[in-house]
Structure formats: C-alpha cells, structure tokens
N, C-alpha and C positions, 0 to 999 in steps of 0.2 A: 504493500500500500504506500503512495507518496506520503510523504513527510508532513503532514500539518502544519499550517503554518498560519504567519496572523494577518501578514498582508497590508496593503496599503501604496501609495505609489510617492513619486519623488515631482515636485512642481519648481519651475523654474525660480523660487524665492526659497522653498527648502523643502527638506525630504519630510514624507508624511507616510506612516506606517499606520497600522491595525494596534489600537493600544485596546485588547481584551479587556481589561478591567474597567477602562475610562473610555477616553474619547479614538473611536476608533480611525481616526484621523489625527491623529497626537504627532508632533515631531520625529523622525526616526533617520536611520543610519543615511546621509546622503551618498555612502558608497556603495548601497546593496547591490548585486549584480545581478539577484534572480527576480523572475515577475512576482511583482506582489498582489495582484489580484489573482481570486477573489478576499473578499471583506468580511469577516463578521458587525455587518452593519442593515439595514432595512433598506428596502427601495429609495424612501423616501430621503434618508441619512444621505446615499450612496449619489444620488441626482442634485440635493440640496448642492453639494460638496463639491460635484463637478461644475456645476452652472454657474459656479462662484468663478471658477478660472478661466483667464482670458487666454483665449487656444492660440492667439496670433504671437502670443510670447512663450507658448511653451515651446522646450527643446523637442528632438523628434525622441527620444526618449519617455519624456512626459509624452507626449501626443500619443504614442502607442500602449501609453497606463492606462488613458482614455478612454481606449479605444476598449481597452478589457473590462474596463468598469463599466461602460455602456453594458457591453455581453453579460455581463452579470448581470445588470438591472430588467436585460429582455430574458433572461433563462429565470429569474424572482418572479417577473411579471408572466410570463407563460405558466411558469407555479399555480401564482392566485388563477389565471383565466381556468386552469383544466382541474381545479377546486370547484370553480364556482358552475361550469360544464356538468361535472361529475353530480353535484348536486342537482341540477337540471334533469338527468339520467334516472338518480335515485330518487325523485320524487315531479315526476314530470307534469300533473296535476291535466290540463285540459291538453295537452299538446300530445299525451299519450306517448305513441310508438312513433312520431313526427319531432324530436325534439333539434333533429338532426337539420331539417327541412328551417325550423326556426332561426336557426342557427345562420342557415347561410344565407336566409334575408336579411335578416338582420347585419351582417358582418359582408352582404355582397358577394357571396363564394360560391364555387362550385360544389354540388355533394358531395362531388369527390373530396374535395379540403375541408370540408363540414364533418364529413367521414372520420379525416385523422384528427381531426381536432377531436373529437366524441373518442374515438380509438385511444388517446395519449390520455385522455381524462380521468377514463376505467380504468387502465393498467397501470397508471400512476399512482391513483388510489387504492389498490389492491396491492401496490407495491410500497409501502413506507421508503424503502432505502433509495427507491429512486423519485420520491415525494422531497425528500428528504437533502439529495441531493441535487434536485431542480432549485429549491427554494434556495439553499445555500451557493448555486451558481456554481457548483461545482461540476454542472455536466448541462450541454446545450441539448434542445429539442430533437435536436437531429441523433442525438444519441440516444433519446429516452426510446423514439420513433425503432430507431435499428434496434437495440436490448429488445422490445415488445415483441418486432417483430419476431428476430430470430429463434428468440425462446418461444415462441408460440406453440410449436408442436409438443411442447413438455408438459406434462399435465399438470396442473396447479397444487401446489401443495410443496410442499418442504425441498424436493431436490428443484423445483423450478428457482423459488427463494433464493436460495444457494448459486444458482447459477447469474441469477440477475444481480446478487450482492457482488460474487467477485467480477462480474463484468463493469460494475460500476467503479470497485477498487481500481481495476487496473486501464480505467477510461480515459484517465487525464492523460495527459503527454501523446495519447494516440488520435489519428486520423479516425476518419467515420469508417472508410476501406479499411484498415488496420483492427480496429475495434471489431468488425463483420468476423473475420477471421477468427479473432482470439473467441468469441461467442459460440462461430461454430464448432470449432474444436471442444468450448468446454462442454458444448450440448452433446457432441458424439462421446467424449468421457462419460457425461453421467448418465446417458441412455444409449447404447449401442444402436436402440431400433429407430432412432429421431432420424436417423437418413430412410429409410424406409415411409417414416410415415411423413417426414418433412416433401419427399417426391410425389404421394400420392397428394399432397394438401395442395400440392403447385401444382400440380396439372388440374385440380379444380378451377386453380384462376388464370388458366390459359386463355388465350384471346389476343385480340387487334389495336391496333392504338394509332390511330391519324392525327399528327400535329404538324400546325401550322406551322410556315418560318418564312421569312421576309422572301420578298421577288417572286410572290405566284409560284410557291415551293411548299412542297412537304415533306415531312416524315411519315413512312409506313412502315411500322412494327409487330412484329407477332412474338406472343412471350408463345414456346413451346415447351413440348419434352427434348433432351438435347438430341436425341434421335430425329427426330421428326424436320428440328431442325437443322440439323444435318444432311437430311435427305435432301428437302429443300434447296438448300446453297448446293449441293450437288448438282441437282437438276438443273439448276441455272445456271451455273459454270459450262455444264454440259450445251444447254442454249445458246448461249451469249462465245463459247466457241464455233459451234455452228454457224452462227449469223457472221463469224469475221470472212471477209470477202476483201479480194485483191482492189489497194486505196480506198478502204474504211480506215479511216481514222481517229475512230472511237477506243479510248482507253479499255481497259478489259472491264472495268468497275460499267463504265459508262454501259456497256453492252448486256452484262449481267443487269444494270437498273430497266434499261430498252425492254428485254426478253420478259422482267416480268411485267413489265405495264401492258405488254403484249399478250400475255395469258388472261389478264382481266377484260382488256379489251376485248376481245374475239370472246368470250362469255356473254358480253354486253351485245355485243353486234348482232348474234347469231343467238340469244334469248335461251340459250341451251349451255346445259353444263356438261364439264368434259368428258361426263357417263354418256352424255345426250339426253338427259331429261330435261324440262322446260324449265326454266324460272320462275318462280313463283311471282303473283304479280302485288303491287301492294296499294291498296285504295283503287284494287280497280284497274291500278296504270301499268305497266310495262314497266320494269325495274332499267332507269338509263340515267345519264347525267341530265342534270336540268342548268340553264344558264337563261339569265335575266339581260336583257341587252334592251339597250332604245333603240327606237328604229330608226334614229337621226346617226349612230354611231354603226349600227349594220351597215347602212349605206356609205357611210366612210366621209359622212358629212361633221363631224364632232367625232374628240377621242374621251368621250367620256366610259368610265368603267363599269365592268360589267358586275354582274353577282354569280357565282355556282355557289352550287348548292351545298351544302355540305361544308363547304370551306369559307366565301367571304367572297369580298372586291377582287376581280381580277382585270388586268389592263383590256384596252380596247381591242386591239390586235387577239389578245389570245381567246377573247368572247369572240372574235369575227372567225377565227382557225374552227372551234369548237362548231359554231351556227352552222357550217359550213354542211352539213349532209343534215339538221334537224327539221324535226316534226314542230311547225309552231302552232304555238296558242296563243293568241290576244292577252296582254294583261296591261291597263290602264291605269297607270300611278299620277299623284297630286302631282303639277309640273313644282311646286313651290317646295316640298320637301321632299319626293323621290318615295313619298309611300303610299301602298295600296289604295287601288280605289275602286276597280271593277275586272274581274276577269272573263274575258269572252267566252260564248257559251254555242259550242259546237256540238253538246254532243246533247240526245235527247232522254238519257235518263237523268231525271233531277236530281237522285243520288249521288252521282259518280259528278254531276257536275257543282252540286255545291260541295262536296267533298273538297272538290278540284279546288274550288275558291276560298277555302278557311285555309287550305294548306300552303295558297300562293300568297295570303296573305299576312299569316303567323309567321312563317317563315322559320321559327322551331319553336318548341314548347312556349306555352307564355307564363310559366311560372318564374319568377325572377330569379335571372340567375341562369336558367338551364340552357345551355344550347343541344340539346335534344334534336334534331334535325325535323323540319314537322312531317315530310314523308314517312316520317320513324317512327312517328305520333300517334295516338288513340284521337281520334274526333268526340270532344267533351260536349254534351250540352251544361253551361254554365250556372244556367237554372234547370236543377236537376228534372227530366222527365217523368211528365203528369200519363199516365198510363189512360187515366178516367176520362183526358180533357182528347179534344181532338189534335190532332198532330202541326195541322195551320198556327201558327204564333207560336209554338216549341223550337220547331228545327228549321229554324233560319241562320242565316250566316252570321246576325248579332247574337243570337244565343248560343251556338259554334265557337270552340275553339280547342287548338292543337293543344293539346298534352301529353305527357311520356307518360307510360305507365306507371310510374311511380306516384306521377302529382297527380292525375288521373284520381287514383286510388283514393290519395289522401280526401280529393271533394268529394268520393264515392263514400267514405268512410266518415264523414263529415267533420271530420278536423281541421278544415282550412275552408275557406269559401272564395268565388272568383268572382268578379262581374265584369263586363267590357261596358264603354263608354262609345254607344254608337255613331256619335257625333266627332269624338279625336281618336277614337281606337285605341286608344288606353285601356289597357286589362290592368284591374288592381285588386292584388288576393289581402285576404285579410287572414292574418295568422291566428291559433287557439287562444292567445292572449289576446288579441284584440289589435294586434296592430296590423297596418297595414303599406302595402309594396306596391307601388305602380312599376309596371310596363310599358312605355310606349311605343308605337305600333316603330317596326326597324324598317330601315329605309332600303327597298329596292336600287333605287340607283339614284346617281348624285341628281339631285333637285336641282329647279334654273338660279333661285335666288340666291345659290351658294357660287353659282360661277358671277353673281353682278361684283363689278368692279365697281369703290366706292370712289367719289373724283379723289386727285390729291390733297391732302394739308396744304393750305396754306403757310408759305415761308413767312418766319419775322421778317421784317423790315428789314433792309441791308446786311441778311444772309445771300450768301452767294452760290453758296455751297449745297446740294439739292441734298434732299430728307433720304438714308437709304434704303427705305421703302416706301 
C-alpha cells in the first residue's frame, strides 16, 4: 500500500502542506519533492484555498499542485453526486424503475451516461473502500468505473470485497490500462472460473456501435467473441486482396475499409441477405438510406447541407452523390428555420402514410436527450389511446410521435407523460417528479434566415482600419 501521507502543495509566497491536526493548509517544507495532493481537507476547504491564489504568479510547479487539487475536488464531488444517485435508487418514490431516465433530463445525457452514473452509485455504495476512497480523492471515476466493472463476474460477498480492496490499494501510481491488468489477474487468483464466466457475460453485450467524427466520417465497430472477430478481419483481408488491380492505388487499410462498405451495400441494393432471404421491412418501408436534400441544392443551384439519417448534416456534394439512383418523396420544411412542415402523400394507405410523416418529422425519439433514430422508433400516440372513443381525433400526426422502446414504455407505464405543441412542434415530457423537458422540433436542413447576411457595423469616426468581421 503507498505510504500515507498528509499532503498539501507549495505556492509561489511559501510552501503549504496538510497540517492533520490544525489547519490543513499550514506552512510546510518548501523543498518537498513528492506530490502533495491529495488533502485531508473538505471540498469546500480545498476550492476556498485554491480560489484564493492568483495562477498568473504561480511557478509551473505550483500550477500542477492545482491542477491535483482540482482532481481531488471532482473525484469528492462525484462522491457526494453517486451518494445522492444511490439514494434516488434506494428509495425512488414516483419515478419507480425510470430513475435513470430522470436523471438524464435533468443533467442532458444520454442513457447510456445516465446508465454509468446509476452503475458507479450502486457499487460504490455497496463498496465502502471504494466510497471511501472517492471521497478522500484518492482514486478518480474512471477507476471506481474499471474496479466495478472488472470484478463484476465475482459474486458478491467476501472474496469480491477482497479483490476491490487490494485493487484500490494498489491504484495510485497506476494508469487506468495498468490498473485493468492488475484486476484481472487478481480476479483469475481468486476465482479460476471468472474467465469462463467473464467470456460468456461479454458475449451477452456483443453488438455494433456507429460514431460520429468530423468531415462526413464514421466509426463502425463490432465488440465480438475474439473468434468471430477474427474470422471477420480475415475475410476482408481476403477481399480487399482480391479487389487490388494493376494502378489501384489504395493502401491495403483503405481497401479492406472499401470491401466492407461493399458487403452492406449490395445487402441494401438487392433487399436480400447473403442467405438470400429478404429484408425485413420497417414501418412498412424498404430498409435503405434516407437523405434530406433541398431541391435548390439537388439542382446544384445553392451548396447548402444535407441530412442522412442516422448520422447528421452532410455536405452538399455528398447528398447530390447519394440522391443520385433515389426513390423521392416530397417533404416541405419552414423556409425560416429548416423544420418540418408537410410530407407529400403518394401513397394510398393512411397508415403507412402518416406513419411516413411522424417519422420524417421527429426525426429520432422525442424524448430529451435520445437520439434513437425515429425509423428505429415505436409510433407513440401521446394521448394515450381511447379504445371506447372513435379512432378520428386519436391518431393524427399531432397526437403521433416517434419513440424508442424504452420511453415508449415509460408513457405506457405511466411514469413520464408527453405532449406536443401543434403550433411550434415542441414535445415537452414531464418527468414522475413533476418536472419538465422540452424538445424542439430538429431542423431538416439549414433554414433561409440563417444564411441572411446582416449589413456591416458601422466604423467610428476616423477609423480606417475595417472591423475583421
């Protein structure tokens, strides 16, 4: 276990240590050479303390004591938050089995972040030593998160204990990667079978993972079994040599990334999987990309940006590549801010065509927060359906809206409630507590009032020198 120690840092007028008994900021050795954070001192002590010093005079010594004493006050203050989380869990009053949902309206987050926040809360609280050493800032989030996770497979009770104690002992001084390591080894000592059941627990959360990244770019990932992905990079190796041809100039990477965009494609084109059975359809439609385009930018008349789906804004050029072989359908957006207003109506069942239109114009779940894609969507009625009443004034496109299955549920479940505002398209859910979230409706494509250019500033008086914007 490191050495205990009492801590405190050196400020460009004199050194200040951890005085335990008095003032935990008291004068101390100004030749120390090791870090003195962390503090036995309070958030509030540890911020008081720092706010007081003027950073444009500290040495770069001091400045990096700072920098530790901040990280101690965010790993205290993540303490109290997944305290007060934890409590929320254990006694969650109207929010029920939603406290998670509450959570990310309120703080703006995805479930998925809502998720680890609720996940670090329980096993913090079920673990004192690492409650223990959050509060004391002696171990950051990112650590409490890895110990959770990798002991997971251990069953609760005494040798779990044991294993999240000495992982905590020997956390300082190590990396997040480094720390992983030391975990998993102590988990295969104290349970020989936790690779066993560690493998079957991870091939439950196998799955896909699309992220975004700047310049009309993504990431596509698949977490698998290492088999599986093996085969995988095999079989595209095996492709992406195939495809090389005399003055191809494609890197091998580049070729192996071509090979697989080309197996999804040709799935998409030809509505058939590579068994040969059809694609399932969903709302009705043909499973394909969809891309939002003006038709002032089709025509090559304006380069304003497009939307696909699934992803975001893309340049105008790569909506006009895309359009280039599609099936279009009308859709009519506000010229002043780029959102919904009417989708044209081709097709003659009322079903499939107002379907069409709640989905082009949610554009993903309207639960705050979620980007659920709304193709991906359950079709909500917002005012829950009157079985007794006639179907006329139920299932129109203002009582219509996309949801994932999840939020879905929750208004199914009556834990959360929605309403849209038919006049700005504002959806605003109202949480078990009684608060509540707006929505506003998201914008197809850039609106005209955002390209109006306002005249210039006028210059002072005998400036000469023009404004440089």
């Amino acid at each position: 276990m490191a050495k205990e120690r009492a801590g405190g840092f050196v400020t460009s007028s004199r050194a200040v240590s951890a005085d335990v008994d008095g003032d935990p900021f008291a004068p101390g050795d100004p030749e120390m050479t090791q870090p003195i954070f962390p503090v036995r001192a309070s958030v509030a002590e540890i911020a008081r303390h720092v706010e007081r010093l003027a950073i444009d005079e500290l040495s770069p010594r001091d400045s990096l004591e700072v920098v530790a004493a901040w990280q101690q006050v965010i790993s205290m203050a993540i303490a109290g938050q997944s305290a007060a989380i934890a409590h929320m869990i254990d006694r969650p009053g109207p929010m029920r089995g939603y406290v998670e949902d509450e959570i990310a309206a309120a703080l703006t987050l995805t479930s998925y972040s809502a998720g680890v926040l609720a996940d670090r809360a329980v096993g913090v609280a079920a673990h004192p030593v690492l409650r223990d050493a959050l509060r004391a800032g002696r171990i950051d989030a990112r650590k409490v998160d890895l110990i959770l996770k990798e002991t997971l497979p251990l069953a609760e009770g005494e040798v779990r204990d044991d294993v999240i104690a000495r992982a905590v002992e020997e956390s300082e001084g190590l990396t997040a990667p480094q720390l992983t390591r030391v975990v998993r080894r102590e988990c295969l000592a104290a349970d020989p079978s936790t690779a066993k059941v560690r493998h079957e627990r991870a091939k439950e959360d196998r799955g896909i993972d699309l992220t975004w990244r700047p310049d009309s770019m993504a990431s596509f990932g698949a977490f698998l079994p290492a088999a599986d992905a093996v085969a995988a990079y095999t079989a595209l190796d095996a492709l992406a040599e195939a495809a090389k041809s005399p003055g191809d100039t494609r890197t091998v990477d580049q070729r192996r990334a071509d090979a697989f965009a080309d197996i999804f494609r040709h799935v998409l084109d030809t509505g058939r999987t590579a068994a040969g059975a059809h694609l399932a359809t969903r709302h009705g439609r043909k499973v394909a990309l969809h891309v939002t385009v003006a038709a002032t930018t089709l025509l090559g008349l304006d380069e304003l940006p497009g939307e696909l789906e699934s992803y975001g804004p893309i340049p105008a050029y790569v909506a006009r590549e895309l359009a280039q072989d599609g099936t279009w359908r009308r859709i009519l957006t506000d010229p002043r801010n780029g959102t919904f207003v009417e989708r044209g109506r081709v097709t003659y069942r009322p079903g499939a065509d107002l379907t069409g239109t709640v989905l082009a114009r949610d554009v993903t779940c309207t639960a705050p927060g979620c980007r659920q894609p709304a193709a991906r969507c359950e079709i909500d009625h917002l005012v829950p359906y009157d079985h007794a009443r006639p179907a006329d004034g139920q299932t129109t496109d203002d009582n219509l809206g996309a949801g994932c299955k999840h939020h879905h549920q929750s208004k199914t479940d009556k834990v959360w409630n929605a309403t849209r505002d038919p006049v700005t398209g504002t959806c605003t859910w109202t949480s078990p507590l009684g608060i509540t979230y707006s929505r506003a409706p998201i914008r197809l494509l850039v609106g005209s009032s955002l390209l109006e250019h306002r005249p210039p500033v006028p210059r002072p008086p005998g400036e000469d020198v023009p404004p440089p914007f």
